[in-house]
C-alpha positions in Angstrom: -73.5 -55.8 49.6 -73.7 -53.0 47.1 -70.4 -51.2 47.0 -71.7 -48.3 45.0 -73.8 -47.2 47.9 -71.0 -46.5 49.8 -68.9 -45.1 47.5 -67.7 -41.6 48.2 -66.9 -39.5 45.4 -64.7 -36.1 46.3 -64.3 -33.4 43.1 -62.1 -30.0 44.2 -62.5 -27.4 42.2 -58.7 -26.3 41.7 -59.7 -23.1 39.4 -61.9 -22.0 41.6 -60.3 -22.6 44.8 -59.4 -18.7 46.6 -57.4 -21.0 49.2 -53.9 -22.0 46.5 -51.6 -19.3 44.7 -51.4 -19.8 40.8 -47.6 -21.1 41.5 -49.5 -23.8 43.9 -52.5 -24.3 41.4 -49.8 -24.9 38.4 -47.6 -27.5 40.4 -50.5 -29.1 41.4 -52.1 -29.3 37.7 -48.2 -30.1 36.5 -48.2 -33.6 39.1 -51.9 -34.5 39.2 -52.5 -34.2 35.3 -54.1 -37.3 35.0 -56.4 -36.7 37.5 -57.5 -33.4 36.8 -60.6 -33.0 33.9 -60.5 -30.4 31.3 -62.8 -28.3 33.4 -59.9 -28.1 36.1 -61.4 -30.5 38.8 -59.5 -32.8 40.5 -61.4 -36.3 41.5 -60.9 -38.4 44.2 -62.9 -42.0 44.7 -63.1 -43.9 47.7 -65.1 -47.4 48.2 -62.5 -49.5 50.2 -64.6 -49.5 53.5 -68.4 -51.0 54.2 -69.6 -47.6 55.5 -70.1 -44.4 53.8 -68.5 -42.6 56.7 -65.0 -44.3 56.5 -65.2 -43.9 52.3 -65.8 -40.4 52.7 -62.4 -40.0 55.8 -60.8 -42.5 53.5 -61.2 -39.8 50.4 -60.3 -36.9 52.4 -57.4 -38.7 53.7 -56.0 -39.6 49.8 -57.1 -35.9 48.8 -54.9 -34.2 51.6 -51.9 -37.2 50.6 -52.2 -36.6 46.8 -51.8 -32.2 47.3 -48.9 -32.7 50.4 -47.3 -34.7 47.5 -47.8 -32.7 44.6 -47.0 -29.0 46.5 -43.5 -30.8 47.9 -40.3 -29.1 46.5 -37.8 -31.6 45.0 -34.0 -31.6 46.6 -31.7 -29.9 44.9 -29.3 -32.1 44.1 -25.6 -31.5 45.9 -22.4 -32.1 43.9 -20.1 -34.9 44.9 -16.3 -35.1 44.3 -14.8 -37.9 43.3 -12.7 -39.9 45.7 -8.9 -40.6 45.1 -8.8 -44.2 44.6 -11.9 -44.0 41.8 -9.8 -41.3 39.5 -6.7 -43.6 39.7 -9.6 -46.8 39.1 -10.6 -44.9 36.1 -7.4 -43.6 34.9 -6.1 -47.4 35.4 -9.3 -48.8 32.9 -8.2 -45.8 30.5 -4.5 -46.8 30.4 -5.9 -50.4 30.4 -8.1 -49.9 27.1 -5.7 -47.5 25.5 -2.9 -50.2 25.3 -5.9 -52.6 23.9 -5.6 -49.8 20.9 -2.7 -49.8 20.8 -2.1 -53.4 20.1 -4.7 -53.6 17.2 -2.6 -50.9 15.4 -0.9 -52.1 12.2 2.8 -50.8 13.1 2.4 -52.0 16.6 1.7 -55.7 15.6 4.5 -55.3 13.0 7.0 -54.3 16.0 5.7 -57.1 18.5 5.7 -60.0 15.8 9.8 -58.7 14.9 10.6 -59.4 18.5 
């Protein structure tokens, strides 16, 4: 079987589209750079399945996937506090690596060896 018979090839014009805003067309050229030419299309290559028919749904299918993906808004990410028992966990491993200072110090060892 010859695979390149089958073989749908889908190219969108995305600077000539009337149907996306600039903002859209910008998002969408921002998270699909590397498949977007220098002539602003965007290309989209399907040759999975034995018929031409299911190559070309297939293509559709990843071309409607790929723009759903690139034109979704990130979360804004929402502050967390920290809980109780991790302050006193981190002011405990402060305390803990302060007094390791502390007992490197020349007049500290000077004082501990004396006793």
């Amino acid at each position: 079987m010859n695979k390149t018979e089958t073989r749908v090839t889908l190219l969108f014009g995305l600077n000539a589209t009337l149907l996306l805003t600039s903002e859209q067309k910008q998002m969408i050229r921002q998270k699909l750079s590397g498949r977007i030419n220098q002539e602003g299309i965007l290309k989209v290559v399907s040759q999975k399945a034995r018929s031409q028919s299911m190559n070309k749904a297939l293509a559709t299918e990843r071309f409607y996937a790929l723009l759903e993906a690139a034109l979704a808004k990130p979360k804004k990410r929402i502050a967390t506090k920290l809980s109780k028992a991790q302050k006193q966990r981190i002011e405990k491993r402060k305390k803990r690596h302060s007094e390791k200072k502390q007992m490197r110090r020349k007049d500290t060892w000077k004082k501990w060896k004396e006793e």
